[in-house]
C-alpha positions in Angstrom: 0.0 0.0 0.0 2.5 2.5 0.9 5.0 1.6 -2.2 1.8 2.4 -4.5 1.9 5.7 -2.7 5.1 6.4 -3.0 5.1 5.2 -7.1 1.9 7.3 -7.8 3.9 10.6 -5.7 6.4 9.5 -8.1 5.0 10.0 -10.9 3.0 12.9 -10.3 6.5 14.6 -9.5 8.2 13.6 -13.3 5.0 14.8 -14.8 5.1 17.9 -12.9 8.8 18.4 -13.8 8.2 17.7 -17.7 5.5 19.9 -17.7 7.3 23.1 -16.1 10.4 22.2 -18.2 9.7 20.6 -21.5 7.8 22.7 -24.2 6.3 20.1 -26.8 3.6 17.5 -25.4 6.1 14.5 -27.0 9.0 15.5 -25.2 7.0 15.5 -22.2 5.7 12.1 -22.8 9.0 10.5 -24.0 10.6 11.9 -20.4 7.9 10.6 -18.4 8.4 7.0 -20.1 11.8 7.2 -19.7 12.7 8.2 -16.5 14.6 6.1 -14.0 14.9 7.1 -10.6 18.5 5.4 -10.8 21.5 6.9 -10.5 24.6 6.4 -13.0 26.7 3.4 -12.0 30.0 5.5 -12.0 28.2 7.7 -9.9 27.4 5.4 -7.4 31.5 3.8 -7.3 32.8 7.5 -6.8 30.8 8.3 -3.8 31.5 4.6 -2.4 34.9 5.4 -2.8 34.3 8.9 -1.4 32.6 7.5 1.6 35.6 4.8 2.3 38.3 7.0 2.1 36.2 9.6 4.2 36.0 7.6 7.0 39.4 5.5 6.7 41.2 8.8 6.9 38.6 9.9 10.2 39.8 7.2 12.0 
């Protein structure tokens, strides 16, 4: 129940950003189909790597 919350809040928030950003009514509808709420994988291995070294040098 709460997931299906939290996908519909979802959705209303890409809709809402394609509207106040995107111009034509296809753009809008090809970002809304194609948006991921993931982030880039390198993006993910820098800030592991970020966080590691963070704390290895803290302690």
């Amino acid at each position: 129940m709460i997931l299906n919350f939290i996908a519909i809040c979802a959705f209303r928030m890409v809709r809402m950003i394609g509207d106040e950003f995107l111009t034509e009514e296809r753009d809008r509808k090809y970002y809304a189909d194609h948006y991921t709420c993931c982030p880039p994988p390198l993006f993910i291995i820098l800030i592991t790597l970020v966080e590691v070294t963070s704390t290895a040098c803290a302690e």
